[in-house]
C-alpha positions, -999 to +999 in steps of 0.1 A: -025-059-614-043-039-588-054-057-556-081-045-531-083-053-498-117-050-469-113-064-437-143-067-412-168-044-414-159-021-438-157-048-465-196-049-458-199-013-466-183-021-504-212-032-525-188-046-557-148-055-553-129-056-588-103-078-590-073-082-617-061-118-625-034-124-648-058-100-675-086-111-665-111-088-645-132-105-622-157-086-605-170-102-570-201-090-557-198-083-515-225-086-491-244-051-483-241-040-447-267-054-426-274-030-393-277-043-364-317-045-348-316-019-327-348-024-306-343+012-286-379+014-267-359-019-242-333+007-234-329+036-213-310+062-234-282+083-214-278+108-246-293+140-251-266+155-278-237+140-295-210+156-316-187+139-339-155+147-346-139+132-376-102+137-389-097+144-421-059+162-417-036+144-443-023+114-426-059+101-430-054+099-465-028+074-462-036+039-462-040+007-435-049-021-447-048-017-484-075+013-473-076+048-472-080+059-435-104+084-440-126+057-462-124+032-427-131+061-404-165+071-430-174+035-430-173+032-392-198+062-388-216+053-418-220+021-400-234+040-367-252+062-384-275+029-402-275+015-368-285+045-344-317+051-340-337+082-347-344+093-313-350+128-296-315+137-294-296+163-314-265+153-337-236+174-352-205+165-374-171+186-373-142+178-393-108+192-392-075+193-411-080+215-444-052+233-441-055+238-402-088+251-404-125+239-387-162+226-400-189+219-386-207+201-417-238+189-397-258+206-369-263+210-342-301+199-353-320+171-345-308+137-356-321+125-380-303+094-408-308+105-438-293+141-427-263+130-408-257+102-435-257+131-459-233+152-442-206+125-438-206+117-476-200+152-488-170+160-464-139+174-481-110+148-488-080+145-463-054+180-462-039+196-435-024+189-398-037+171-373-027+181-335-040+216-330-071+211-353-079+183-329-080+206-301-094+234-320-125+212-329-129+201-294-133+239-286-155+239-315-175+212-297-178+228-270-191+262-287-216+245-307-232+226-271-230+258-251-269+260-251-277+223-251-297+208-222-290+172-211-263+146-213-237+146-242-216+122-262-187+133-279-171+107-305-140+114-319-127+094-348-091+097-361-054+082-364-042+100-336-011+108-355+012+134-353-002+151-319+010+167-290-008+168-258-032+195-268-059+177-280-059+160-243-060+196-228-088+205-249-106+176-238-097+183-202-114+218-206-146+203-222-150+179-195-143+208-170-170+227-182-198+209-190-183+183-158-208+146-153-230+158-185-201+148-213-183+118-217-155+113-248-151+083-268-127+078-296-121+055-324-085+048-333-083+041-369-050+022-381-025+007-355-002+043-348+008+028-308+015+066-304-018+075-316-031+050-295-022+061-267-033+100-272-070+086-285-068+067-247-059+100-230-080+116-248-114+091-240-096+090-210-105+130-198-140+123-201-138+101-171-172+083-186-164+070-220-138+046-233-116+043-266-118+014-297-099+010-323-116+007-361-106-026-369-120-041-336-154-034-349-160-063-370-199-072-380-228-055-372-232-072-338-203-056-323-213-020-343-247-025-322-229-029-293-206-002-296-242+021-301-258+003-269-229+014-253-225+052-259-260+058-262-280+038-237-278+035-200-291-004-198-327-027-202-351+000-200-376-011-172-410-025-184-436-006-181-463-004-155-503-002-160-514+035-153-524+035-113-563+040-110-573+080-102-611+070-093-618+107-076-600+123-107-582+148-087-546+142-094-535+117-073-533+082-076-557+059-052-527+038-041-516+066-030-549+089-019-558+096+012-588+115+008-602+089-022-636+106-023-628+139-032-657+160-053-649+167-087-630+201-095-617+208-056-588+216-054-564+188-031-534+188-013-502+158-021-525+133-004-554+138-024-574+159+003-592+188-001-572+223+010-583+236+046-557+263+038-568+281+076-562+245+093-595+245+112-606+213+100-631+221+077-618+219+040-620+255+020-651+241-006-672+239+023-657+266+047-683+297+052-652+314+076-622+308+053-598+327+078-603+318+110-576+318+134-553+293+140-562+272+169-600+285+170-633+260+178-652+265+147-687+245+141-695+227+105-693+258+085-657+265+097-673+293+113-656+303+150-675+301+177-657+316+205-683+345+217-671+343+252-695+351+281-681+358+320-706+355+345-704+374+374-721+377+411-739+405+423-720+435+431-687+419+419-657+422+393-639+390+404-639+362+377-656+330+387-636+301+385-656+282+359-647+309+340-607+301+336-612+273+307-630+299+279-605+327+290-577+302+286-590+294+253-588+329+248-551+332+254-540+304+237-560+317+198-541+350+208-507+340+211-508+314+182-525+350+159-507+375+165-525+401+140-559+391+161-571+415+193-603+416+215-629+437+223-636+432+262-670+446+267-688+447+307-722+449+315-746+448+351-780+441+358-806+473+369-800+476+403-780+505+416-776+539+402-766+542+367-734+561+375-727+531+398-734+504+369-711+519+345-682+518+368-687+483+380-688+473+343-662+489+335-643+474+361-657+439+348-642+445+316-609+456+333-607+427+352-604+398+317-580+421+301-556+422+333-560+386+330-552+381+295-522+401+304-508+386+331-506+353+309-488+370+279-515+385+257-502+421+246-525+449+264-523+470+232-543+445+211-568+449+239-597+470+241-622+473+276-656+492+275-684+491+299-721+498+290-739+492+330-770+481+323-781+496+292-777+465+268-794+437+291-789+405+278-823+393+292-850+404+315-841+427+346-872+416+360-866+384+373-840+368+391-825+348+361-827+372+342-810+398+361-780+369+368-781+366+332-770+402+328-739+402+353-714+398+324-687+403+305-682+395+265-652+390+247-655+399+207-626+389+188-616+417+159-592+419+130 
């Protein structure tokens, strides 16, 4: 008489149990695993990558429960594989035992069930040791994820038996170099306390993930949790109406400053046109896109600083009304320090020409020692003096002759 015995969820994955009676084969029909209803959109996922690691060394072909190991371990994935959804995240599957050796039977490649599901139903029956292939596929793990972006899970399912402490150190290394992106989890299949105890150590180097044992896994409710758990952060929040963009330059009107904004100009974080030379006119409409810093400019974002100094007859001293344009002056200078000045003097017609020139020249001479002595460099200054052979206005009358008595300031680049 042969007897089979399912416990918890992995009688679910059975889809027909024969039984011997006294002769007499019965055959008893089991109920087909029923996945849990993973609704993923109301979750945040926390899992770029995963990796599984399943044992298949030779103590997994011994049996718990009246079960192979390794058929509990496959129905436990098969389980999570029904249950995980197919998300943007990339899966991979690596066995070890076979005679001390390594596969990966399944990615790294985009998850999807059907290929995964695939994978884990043609792995190789149970041969080999278990401690150092543990570690070895850990390293294996951690080859396979080098170029991966994002978090990782890494789920390791096995007896735990017959180990030494190197699967821990492997784990300690994984977690050392991909540090807060990985987090372990195992799944202790059968009761082995030692093996317990190194699956624990083992979750327990991830920092982040946490160790279960097979048979705690019951129904389909506590498989869904045990997905939630590795795979999504929490309740993803609801999601929010679009904010309105009225002005359709990029920024939202909650949040524009500038809401008005013409159609193709460029704006800055607040939503406001660029005025990328700061003179308060934005750069769409500015005629005199690099004007310096600090400069009076009118609507066209044109400067108009065109400084005149009026003098007396006869004189080079600066009049007094003077002081606020020539302080103007100063200031554009020192805030641009690439800009100079062209300091030209003039005079009205009376004296000798010879006479003029000087007197204008000394006129001109006269702004530039003041721009010095508050700080302007004298090399980025320039002084010419034309007498009265560029009248600004009639030397016929008296105006007009006061009108000439000047000096002009010319700012060049």
């Amino acid at each position: 008489m042969k007897k089979y015995c399912f416990n918890g969820l992995f009688l679910l994955m059975i889809s027909t149990l024969l039984i011997s009676c006294g002769g007499k084969i019965v055959q008893k029909v089991a109920p087909s695993f029923e996945p849990y209803r993973f609704s993923a959109s109301k979750y945040e996922p926390k899992v770029d990558n995963f990796v599984v690691i399943l044992d298949t060394s030779y103590s997994m072909s011994h049996t718990y429960g009246g079960t192979k190991k390794v058929a509990i371990a496959k129905g436990f994935l098969t389980a999570m594989n029904q249950t995980l959804p197919e998300l943007n995240y990339n899966g991979a599957l690596i066995t070890f035992g076979h005679d001390d050796s390594i596969m990966v039977d399944y990615g790294p490649t985009r998850y999807s069930t059907s290929g995964f599901g695939s994978a884990l139903n043609a792995t190789k029956e149970p041969s080999g040791n278990s401690s150092l292939p543990l570690a070895k596929a850990i390293k294996a793990a951690a080859g396979e994820l080098k170029s991966s972006q994002g978090q990782i899970a890494v789920i390791i399912v096995s007896d735990g038996e017959n180990m030494d402490k190197a699967p821990v150190k492997a784990a300690e290394a994984l977690k050392a170099k991909f540090g807060d992106r990985v987090c372990i989890y195992t799944v202790l299949v059968g009761d082995d306390s030692a093996g317990e105890t190194l699956m624990k150590q083992v979750s327990g180097a991830g920092g982040c993930g946490f160790s279960v044992r097979a048979d705690g896994v019951k129904d389909s409710g506590d498989m869904g949790n045990f997905v939630k758990n590795v795979f999504f952060a929490g309740m993803a929040k609801p999601k929010m109406a679009k904010p309105l963009d009225s002005d359709g330059d990029g920024v939202y009107d909650n949040l524009d400053r500038c809401p008005d904004t013409p159609k193709g100009v460029t704006v800055d974080t607040r939503g406001c046109p660029l005025d990328t030379d700061g003179d308060g006119v934005p750069d769409y409409l500015d005629k005199c896109p690099n004007t310096p810093m600090g400069a009076t400019v009118d609507a066209r974002g044109c400067w108009t600083y065109a400084a005149v100094v009026m003098y007396d007859f006869d004189s080079a001293e600066i009049k007094s009304e003077a002081y606020p344009m020539l302080n103007e002056g100063v200031s554009i200078l020192k805030k641009n320090p690439e800009l100079k000045v062209e300091i030209d003097g003039h005079t009205d017609n009376k004296g000798s020409a010879v006479y003029n020139m000087n007197l204008s020249e000394r006129r001109a001479k006269s702004i530039m020692q003041y721009f010095v002595d508050q700080g302007v460099e004298a090399e980025r200054l320039t002084t010419k003096g034309f007498g009265f052979t560029q009248p600004a206005a009639s030397n016929e009358t008296k105006e007009g002759r006061a009108k000439n008595r000047r000096v002009e300031l010319t700012p060049v680049k």
